[in-house]
C-alpha positions in Angstrom: 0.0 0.0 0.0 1.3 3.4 -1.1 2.0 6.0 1.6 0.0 9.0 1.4 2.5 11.9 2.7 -0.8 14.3 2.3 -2.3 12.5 4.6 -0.2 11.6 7.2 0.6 15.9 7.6 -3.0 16.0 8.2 -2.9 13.7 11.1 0.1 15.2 12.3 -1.5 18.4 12.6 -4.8 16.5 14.5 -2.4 15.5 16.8 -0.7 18.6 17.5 -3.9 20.5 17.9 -5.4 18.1 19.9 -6.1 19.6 23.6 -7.5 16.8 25.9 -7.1 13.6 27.9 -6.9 10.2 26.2 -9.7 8.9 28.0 -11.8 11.6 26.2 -14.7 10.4 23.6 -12.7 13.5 21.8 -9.8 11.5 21.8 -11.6 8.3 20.5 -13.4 10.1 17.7 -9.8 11.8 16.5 -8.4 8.3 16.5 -11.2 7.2 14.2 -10.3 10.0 12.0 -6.9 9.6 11.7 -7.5 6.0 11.3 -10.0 6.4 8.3 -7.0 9.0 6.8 -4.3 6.7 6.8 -4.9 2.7 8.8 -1.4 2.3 8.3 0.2 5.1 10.6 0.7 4.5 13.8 -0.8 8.0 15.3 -4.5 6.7 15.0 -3.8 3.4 16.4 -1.8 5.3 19.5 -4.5 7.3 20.5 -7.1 4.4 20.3 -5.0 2.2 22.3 -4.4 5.1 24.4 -8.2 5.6 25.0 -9.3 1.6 25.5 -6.7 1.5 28.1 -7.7 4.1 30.1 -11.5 3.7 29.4 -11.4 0.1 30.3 -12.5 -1.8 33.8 -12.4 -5.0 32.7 -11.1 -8.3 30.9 -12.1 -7.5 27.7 -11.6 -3.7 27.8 -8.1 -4.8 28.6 -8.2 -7.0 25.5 -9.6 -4.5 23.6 -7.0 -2.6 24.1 -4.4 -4.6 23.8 -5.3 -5.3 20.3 -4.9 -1.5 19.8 -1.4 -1.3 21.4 -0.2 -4.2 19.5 -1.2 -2.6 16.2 0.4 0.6 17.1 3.5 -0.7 18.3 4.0 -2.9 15.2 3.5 0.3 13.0 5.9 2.4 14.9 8.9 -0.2 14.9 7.7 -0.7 10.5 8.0 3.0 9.8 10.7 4.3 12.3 13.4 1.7 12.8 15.6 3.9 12.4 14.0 6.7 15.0 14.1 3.4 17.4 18.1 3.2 17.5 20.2 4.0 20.5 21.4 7.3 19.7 24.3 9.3 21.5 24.4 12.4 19.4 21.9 14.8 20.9 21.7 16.4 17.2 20.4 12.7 16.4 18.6 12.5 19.5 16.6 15.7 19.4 14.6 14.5 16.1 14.1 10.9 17.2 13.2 11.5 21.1 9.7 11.5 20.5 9.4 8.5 19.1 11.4 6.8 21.6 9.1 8.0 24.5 5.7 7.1 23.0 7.2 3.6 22.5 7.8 3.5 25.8 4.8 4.7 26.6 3.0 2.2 24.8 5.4 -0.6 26.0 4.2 0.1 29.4 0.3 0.2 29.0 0.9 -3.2 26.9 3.1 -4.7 29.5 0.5 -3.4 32.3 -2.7 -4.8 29.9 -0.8 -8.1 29.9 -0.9 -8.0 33.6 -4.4 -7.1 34.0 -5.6 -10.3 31.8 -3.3 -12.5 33.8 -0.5 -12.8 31.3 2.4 -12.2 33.0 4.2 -14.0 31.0 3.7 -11.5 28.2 4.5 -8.6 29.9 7.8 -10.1 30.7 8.4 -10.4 26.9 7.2 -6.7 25.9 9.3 -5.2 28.5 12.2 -6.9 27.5 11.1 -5.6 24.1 11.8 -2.2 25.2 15.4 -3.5 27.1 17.2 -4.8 24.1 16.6 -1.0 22.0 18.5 0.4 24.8 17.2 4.2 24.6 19.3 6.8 26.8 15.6 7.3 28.4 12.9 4.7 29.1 10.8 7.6 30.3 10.5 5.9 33.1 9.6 2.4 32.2 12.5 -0.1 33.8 12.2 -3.7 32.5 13.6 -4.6 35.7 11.2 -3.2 37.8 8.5 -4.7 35.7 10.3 -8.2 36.0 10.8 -7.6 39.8 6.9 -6.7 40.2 5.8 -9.6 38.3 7.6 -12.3 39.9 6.6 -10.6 43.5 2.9 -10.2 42.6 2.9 -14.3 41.2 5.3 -15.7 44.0 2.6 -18.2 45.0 2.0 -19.7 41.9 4.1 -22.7 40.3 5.9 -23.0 36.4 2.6 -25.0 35.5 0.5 -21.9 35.5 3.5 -19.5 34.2 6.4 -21.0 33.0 8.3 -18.5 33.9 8.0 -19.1 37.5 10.0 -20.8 40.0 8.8 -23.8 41.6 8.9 -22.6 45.2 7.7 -18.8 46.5 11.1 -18.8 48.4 12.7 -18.8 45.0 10.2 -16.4 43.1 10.8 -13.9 45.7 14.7 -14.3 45.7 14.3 -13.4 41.8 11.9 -10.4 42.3 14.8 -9.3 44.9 17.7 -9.9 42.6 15.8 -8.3 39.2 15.0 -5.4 42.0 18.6 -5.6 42.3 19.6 -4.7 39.0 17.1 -1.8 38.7 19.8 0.3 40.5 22.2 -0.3 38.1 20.4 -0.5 35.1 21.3 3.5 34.2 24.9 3.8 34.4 25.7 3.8 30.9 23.1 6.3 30.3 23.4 8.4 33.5 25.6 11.4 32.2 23.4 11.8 29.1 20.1 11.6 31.6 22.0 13.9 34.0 22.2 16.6 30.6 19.1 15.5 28.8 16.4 14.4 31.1 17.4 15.7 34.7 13.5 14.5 35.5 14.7 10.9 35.0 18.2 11.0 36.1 17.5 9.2 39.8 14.4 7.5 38.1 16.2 3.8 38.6 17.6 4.6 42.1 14.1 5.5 43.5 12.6 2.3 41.3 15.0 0.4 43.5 14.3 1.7 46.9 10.8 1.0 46.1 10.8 -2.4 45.1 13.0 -3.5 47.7 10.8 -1.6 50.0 8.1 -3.5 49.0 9.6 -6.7 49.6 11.2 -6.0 52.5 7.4 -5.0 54.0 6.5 -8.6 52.6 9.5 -10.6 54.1 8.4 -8.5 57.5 12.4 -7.1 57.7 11.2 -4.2 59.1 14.7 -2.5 59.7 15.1 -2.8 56.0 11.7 -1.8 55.0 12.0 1.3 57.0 15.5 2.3 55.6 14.0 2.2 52.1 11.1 4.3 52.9 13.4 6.7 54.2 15.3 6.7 51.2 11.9 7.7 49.3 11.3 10.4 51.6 14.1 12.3 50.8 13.1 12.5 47.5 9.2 12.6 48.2 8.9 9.2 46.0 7.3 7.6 49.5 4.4 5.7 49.0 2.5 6.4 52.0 0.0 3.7 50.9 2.6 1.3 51.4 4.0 2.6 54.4 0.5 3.0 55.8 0.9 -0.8 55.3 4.3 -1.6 57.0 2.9 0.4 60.1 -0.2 -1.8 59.8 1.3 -5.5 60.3 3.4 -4.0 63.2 0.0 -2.8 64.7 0.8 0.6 64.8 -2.8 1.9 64.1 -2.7 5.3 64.2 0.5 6.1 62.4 -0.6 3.5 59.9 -4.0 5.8 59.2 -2.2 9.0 59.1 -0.4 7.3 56.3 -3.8 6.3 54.5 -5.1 9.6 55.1 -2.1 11.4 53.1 -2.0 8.3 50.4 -5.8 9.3 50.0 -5.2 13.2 49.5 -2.5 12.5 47.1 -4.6 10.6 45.1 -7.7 11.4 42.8 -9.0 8.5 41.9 -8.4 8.9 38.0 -6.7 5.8 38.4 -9.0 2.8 38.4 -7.9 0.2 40.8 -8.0 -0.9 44.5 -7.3 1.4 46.9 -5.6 -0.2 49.8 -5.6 3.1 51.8 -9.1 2.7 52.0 -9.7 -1.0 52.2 -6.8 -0.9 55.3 -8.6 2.0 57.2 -11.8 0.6 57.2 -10.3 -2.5 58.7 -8.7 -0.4 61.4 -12.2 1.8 61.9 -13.4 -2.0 62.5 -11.0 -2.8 65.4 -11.8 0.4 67.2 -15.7 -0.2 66.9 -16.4 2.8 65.0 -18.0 0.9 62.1 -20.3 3.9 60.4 -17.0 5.2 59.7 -15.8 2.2 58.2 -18.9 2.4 55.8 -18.1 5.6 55.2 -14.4 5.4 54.0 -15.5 2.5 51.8 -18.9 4.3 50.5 -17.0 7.2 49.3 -14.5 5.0 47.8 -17.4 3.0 46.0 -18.6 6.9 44.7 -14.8 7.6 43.6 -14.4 4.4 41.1 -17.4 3.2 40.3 -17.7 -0.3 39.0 -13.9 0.0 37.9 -11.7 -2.4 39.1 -11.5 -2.0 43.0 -15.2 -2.4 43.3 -15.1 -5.9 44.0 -12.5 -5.7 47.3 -14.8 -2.2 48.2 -17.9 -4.3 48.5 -16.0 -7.0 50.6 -14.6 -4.1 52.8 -18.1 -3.4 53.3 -19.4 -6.9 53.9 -16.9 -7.3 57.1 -18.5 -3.6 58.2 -21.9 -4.8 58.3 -21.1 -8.0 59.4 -19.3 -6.6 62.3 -22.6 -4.1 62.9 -24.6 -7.4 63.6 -26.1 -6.9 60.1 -26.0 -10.1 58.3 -28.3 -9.4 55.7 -26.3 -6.6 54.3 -23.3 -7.7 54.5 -24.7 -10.9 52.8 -25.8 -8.2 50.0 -22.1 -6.9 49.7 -20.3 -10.4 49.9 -22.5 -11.3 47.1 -21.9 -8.2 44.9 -18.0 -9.1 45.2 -18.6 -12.5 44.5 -20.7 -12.1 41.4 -18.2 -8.9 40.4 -15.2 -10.1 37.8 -12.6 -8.2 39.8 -9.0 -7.2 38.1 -6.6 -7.1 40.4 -4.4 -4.1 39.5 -1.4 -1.9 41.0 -1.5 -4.5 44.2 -0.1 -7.9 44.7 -3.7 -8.7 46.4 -4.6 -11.2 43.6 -7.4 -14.1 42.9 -6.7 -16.4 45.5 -7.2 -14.0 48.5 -10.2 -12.3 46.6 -11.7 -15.3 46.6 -11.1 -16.8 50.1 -12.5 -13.5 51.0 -15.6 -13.9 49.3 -15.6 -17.5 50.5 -15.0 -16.9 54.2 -17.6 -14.5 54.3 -19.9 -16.9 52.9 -18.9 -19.3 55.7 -19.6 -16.7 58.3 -23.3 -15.5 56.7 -24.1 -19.0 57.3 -22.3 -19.5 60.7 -23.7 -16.4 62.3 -27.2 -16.8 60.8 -27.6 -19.9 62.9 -27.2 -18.1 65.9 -29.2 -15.4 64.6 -31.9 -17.5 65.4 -31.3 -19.3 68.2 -31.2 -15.4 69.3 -34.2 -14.2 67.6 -36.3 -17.4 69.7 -35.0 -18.9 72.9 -37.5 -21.9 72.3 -36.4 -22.5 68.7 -35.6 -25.8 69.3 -39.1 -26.9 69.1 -40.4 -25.2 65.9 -40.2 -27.2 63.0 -39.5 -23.9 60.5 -36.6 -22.3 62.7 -34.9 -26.2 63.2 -35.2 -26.4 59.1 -33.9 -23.3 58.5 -31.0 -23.8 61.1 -30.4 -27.2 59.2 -30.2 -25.4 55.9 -27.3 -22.7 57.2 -25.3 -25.6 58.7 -25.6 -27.3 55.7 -23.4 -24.6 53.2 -21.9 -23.4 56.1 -20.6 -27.1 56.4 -19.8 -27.0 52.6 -18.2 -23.8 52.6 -16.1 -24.6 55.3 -14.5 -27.2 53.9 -13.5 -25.7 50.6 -11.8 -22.8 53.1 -9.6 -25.3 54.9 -8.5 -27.7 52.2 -7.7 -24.3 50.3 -5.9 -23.2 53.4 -3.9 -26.6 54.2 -2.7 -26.2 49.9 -1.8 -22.5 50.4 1.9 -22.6 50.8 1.7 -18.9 51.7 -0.1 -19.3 54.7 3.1 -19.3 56.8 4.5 -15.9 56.1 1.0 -14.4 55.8 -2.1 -15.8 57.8 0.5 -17.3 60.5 2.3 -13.9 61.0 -1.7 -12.4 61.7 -0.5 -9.3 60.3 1.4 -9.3 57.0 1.7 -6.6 54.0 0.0 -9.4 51.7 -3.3 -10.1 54.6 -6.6 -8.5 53.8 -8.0 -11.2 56.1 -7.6 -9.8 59.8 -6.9 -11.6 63.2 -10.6 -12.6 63.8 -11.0 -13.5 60.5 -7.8 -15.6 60.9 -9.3 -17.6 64.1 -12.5 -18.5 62.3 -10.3 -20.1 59.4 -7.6 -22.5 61.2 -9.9 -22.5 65.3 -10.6 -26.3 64.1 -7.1 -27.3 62.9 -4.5 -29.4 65.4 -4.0 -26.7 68.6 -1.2 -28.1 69.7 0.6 -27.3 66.3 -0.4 -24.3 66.5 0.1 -23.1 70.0 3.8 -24.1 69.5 4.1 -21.6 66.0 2.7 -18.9 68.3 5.2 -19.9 70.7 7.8 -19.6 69.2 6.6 -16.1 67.2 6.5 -14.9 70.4 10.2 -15.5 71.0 11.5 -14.7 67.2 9.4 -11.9 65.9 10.6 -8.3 66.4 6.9 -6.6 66.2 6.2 -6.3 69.9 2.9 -4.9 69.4 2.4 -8.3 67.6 3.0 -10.2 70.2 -0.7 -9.7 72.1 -1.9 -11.2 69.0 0.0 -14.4 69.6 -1.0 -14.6 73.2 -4.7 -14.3 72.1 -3.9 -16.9 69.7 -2.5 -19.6 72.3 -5.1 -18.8 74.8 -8.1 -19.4 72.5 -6.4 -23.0 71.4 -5.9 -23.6 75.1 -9.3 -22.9 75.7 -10.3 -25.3 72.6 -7.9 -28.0 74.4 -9.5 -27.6 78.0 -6.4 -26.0 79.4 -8.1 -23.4 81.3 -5.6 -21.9 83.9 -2.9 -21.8 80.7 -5.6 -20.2 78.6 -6.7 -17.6 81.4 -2.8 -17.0 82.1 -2.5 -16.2 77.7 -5.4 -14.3 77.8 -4.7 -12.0 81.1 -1.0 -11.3 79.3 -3.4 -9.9 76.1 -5.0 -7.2 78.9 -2.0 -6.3 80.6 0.2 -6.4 77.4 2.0 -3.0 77.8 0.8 -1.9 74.0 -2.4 -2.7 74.4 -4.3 0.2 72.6 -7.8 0.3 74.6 -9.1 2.7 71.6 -8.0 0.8 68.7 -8.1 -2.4 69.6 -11.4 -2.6 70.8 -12.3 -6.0 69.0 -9.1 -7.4 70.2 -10.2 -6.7 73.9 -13.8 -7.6 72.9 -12.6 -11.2 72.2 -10.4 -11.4 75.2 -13.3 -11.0 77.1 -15.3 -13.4 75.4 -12.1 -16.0 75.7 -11.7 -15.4 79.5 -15.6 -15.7 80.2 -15.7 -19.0 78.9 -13.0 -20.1 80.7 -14.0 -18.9 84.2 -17.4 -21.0 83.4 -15.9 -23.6 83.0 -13.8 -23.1 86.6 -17.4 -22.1 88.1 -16.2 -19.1 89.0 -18.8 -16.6 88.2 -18.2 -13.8 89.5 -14.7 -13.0 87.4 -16.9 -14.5 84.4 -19.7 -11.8 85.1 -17.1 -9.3 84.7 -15.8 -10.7 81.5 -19.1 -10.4 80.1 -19.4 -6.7 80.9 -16.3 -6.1 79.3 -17.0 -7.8 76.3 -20.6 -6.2 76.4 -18.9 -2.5 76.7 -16.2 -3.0 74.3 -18.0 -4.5 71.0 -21.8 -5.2 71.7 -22.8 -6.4 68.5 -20.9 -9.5 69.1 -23.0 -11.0 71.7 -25.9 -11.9 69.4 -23.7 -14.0 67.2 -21.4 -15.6 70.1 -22.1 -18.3 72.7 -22.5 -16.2 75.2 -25.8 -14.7 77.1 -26.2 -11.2 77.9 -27.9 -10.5 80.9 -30.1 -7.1 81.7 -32.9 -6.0 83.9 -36.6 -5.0 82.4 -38.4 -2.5 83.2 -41.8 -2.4 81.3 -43.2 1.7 82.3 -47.1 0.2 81.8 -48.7 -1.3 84.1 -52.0 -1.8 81.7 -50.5 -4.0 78.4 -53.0 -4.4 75.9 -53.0 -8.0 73.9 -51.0 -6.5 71.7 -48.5 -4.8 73.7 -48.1 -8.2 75.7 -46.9 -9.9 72.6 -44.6 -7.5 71.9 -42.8 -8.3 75.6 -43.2 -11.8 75.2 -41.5 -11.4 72.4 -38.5 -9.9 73.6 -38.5 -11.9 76.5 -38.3 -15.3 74.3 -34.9 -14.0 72.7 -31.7 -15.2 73.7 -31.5 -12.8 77.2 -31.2 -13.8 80.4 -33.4 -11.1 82.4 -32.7 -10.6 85.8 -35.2 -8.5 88.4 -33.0 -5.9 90.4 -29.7 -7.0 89.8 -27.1 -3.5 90.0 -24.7 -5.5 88.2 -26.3 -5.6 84.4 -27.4 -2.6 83.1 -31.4 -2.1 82.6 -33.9 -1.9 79.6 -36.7 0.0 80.2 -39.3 -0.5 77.9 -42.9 2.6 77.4 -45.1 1.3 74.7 -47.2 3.9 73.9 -49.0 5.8 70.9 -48.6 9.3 68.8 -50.8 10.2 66.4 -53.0 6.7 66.9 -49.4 5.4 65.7 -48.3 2.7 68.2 -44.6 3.8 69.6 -42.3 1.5 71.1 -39.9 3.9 73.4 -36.6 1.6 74.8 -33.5 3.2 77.0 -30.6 1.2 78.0 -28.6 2.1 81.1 -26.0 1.3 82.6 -24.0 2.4 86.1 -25.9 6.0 86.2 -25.1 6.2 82.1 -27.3 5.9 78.8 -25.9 3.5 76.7 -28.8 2.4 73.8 -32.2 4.7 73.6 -35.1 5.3 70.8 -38.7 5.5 69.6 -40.1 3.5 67.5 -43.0 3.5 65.6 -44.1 0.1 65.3 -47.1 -0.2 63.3 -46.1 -2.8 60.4 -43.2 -3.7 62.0 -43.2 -7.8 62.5 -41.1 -8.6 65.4 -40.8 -5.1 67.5 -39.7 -6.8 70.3 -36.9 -9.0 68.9 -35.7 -5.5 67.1 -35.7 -3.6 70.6 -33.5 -6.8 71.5 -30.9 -6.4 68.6 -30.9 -2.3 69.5 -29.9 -2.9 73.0 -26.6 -4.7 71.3 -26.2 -1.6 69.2 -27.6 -3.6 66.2 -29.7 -2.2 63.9 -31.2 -5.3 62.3 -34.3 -5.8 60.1 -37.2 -8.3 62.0 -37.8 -11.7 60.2 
């Protein structure tokens, strides 16, 4: 096909005038035009690929678009080989540079496409692409960073599913160290022409370093190492404070880890479609302190930044552990299901498949789990109605099923050492709690002695708590109830005990050590462990083995049929009321009308304070008095 020169000024001149973003319909509808003047130059095809890539938020946008990059790459190398030459003489250099960079360019959002469609393998091979021109100036694209990333991000799988791999994640993380290695030196033959030419890329391979190797430093937990590389950033304000939000995180630092979040989130404006960890993390730590409408809120507002783009599947399982933390199961049902049935593309993290589904999966295991004692709570007596014993059977049934898939996937995952084991780990979205309900059932013995000897080897002191709760729940499960009280007890006076942030922690201390006082018929030190567990994180109690107990107070003394189903309907829940009893706190209970509206009016006190109060108006509201009973918990649950 004959050139048309004519032509191909025209699109030069389109593409000079053009004012505007790539993931403009402007930009699409120029491509098309410069496409329809001449299909064989590359300038169409660049702006097209341009566009799919940044319009896309899925597999096949990603696929779209790489069919666009291909195409334009292939043109470019066709009609400027010799713009594509390593070229020392800046007189040279100043006519081909372009050309050079939007290669580059292009090499990157191909490589990243390839990742995005879980082809690794291919993005290996376009980088190196790029590598054997040897430019002066990648424009920041190093094929050793992207080698290093790749290998870190598929540590965990085998050569069978990439055959680039190494058969052991020991050995895919010593080459994403060693190709991080190389990243450092990968400039010097080009450093005094970057030093003259492109002073904005000059340190561009140093700071690639420090970053990768910060990265898997955080991984490996070397926290001496991880902290000197994100020093390193600092000083050139290259720090990712997403990532050190992270670091801070597995040592249980809480609040320096959110301060990190909170500038990771003002740097960044959501233009770029993919998880953001700042906000997944933060929630998680709103979680452990109990303040769970702020954990909806981080993740709501997240949701309203991206969209449906990638990162909406981890959003909505973010949200799923907030409502299942509030007590309400039905929600976070709702959310764990959106994630589920979402095709999520995991991008600019190493959170991948595997642990997106085990989310998904564990969360379906709990649904099922908690919804079995939702209604034991809900009916004291359910044991003889035929409806609440079928549905109980159905819930044990897939929670059963579901339970198994998690543990035969757990006992397969050869990264559950360095990340479920360590409880906190740059590569856990799963948290401690989370972490109990998915190995409580395996060999306590084994496990006691891995926490054991944590306790003596790892460096994170504000980890250690964590251990202790660990061993003290498996001494528990084993019957060993002075050792388990002794654990536990260490959790509460643990010197870093954070009473605001680590409210759940405490929580299920409580829990932990009022079992184990039943057991040892000592009620008294039990009683106290259920007021604890009761002021510290409420909404648990429902869902647990344990029963609250609390005084009523009913303000009529004249109950209508009506209003005396209402009461007996609280009173059948899973409570244990007590008459005059200073110790729990008190429900008092008006039932009254406003407007010829029937109004439910509840307050909750406790030692001269208010904890739970409101008016309801209960008109075509099934089960008022099992919701009263969920609201004292600080549960706001639908009735049946």
């Amino acid at each position: 096909m004959l050139i048309s020169f004519g032509q191909r000024i025209e699109i030069d001149r389109l593409e000079r005038e053009f004012r505007g973003n790539f993931s403009s319909r402007k930009a699409y509808e120029m491509s098309q035009k410069m496409i329809q003047l001449d299909s064989t130059y590359y300038v169409g095809h660049f702006y097209e690929a341009n566009y799919r890539f940044y319009r896309a938020s899925d597999k096949r946008g990603y696929e779209s678009a790489i069919k666009s990059l291909v195409k334009a790459i292939d043109l470019l190398e066709k009609d400027f080989p010799r713009q594509l030459k390593r070229t020392t003489n800046i007189n040279v250099y100043i006519n081909t540079y372009i050309f050079q960079r939007k290669y580059a360019f292009l090499i990157y959002l191909l490589s990243q496409s390839y990742e995005y469609v879980e082809q690794p393998g291919e993005a290996i091979n376009i980088v190196r692409r790029l590598q054997k021109r040897n430019f002066v100036c990648n424009f920041g694209v190093n094929a050793y960073s992207h080698i290093s990333w790749i290998y870190l991000r598929n540590r965990m799988y085998s050569p069978e599913k990439y055959a680039f791999l190494k058969p052991t994640i020991e050995e895919n993380l010593e080459m994403a160290s060693k190709y991080a290695d190389s990243i450092k030196d990968s400039d010097r033959y080009n450093q005094q022409y970057l030093n003259n030419w492109w002073p904005d890329f000059a340190k561009d391979a140093l700071l690639s370093y420090y970053h990768y190797k910060n990265i898997i430093y955080s991984h490996q937990i070397k926290l001496d190492s991880a902290e000197y590389f994100s020093k390193q950033l600092e000083k050139y304000d290259r720090l990712s404070y997403n990532n050190y939000g992270n670091l801070q995180f597995i040592q249980a630092k809480f609040n320096e880890a959110e301060n990190s979040y909170e500038t990771a989130r003002s740097n960044d404006n959501y233009e770029d479609k993919s998880i953001k960890e700042f906000d997944y993390m933060q929630s998680a730590i709103e979680i452990f302190r109990n303040n769970i409408d702020a954990s909806k809120t981080i993740i709501n507002k997240s949701i309203s930044n991206l969209g449906n783009a990638p990162g909406f599947g981890w959003n909505n399982i973010a949200l799923s552990r907030a409502y299942y933390y509030a007590g309400d199961l039905k929600k976070s049902k709702e959310y764990r299901d959106k994630a589920a049935n979402f095709k999520e593309i995991h991008i600019g993290s190493t959170w991948g498949e595997v642990s997106y589904n085990r989310n998904t999966l564990l969360f379906k295991y709990l649904y099922h789990k908690k919804s079995i004692k939702e209604i034991k709570f809900r009916d004291d007596n359910y044991w003889y109605k035929p409806k609440k014993l079928y549905d109980i059977s159905k819930h044990h049934f897939k929670q059963e099923n579901a339970h198994l898939l998690l543990t035969s996937e757990l006992s397969a995952d050869p990264e559950r050492f360095i990340g479920y084991y360590n409880l906190f780990a740059s590569e856990n979205n799963l948290f401690f709690d989370e972490i109990w309900e998915l190995i409580k059932f395996f060999n306590s013995e084994y496990f006691i002695e891995i926490f054991e000897k944590k306790l003596q080897s790892d460096e994170r002191e504000r980890i250690h708590k964590y251990f202790n709760y660990f061993i003290g729940q498996f001494q528990l499960e084993d019957g060993d109830y002075d050792l388990a009280i002794t654990s536990l007890q260490g959790v509460l006076n643990d010197e870093f005990l954070d009473p605001v942030n680590e409210k759940l922690l405490i929580a299920r201390t409580h829990e932990a050590l009022y079992k184990a006082y039943s057991e040892k018929d000592d009620a008294e030190s039990a009683n106290e462990h259920l007021l604890a567990f009761y002021a510290n994180f409420p909404q648990l109690i429902p869902y647990s083995e344990l029963t609250m107990k609390f005084n009523l107070n009913i303000v009529n003394s004249n109950l209508t049929e009506a209003q005396e189903a209402i009461i007996e309907d609280l009173k059948d829940c899973k409570i244990d009321w007590v008459e005059n009893d200073a110790t729990w706190p008190t429900l008092t209970v008006n039932l009254t009308s406003k407007d010829d509206e029937p109004i439910l009016v509840y307050q909750l006190d406790q030692g001269g304070d208010t904890r739970f109060e409101g008016r309801l108006n209960i008109k075509d509201v099934e089960h008022p008095g099992q919701l009263v009973a969920f609201k004292i918990f600080g549960i706001d649950s639908d009735s049946e």
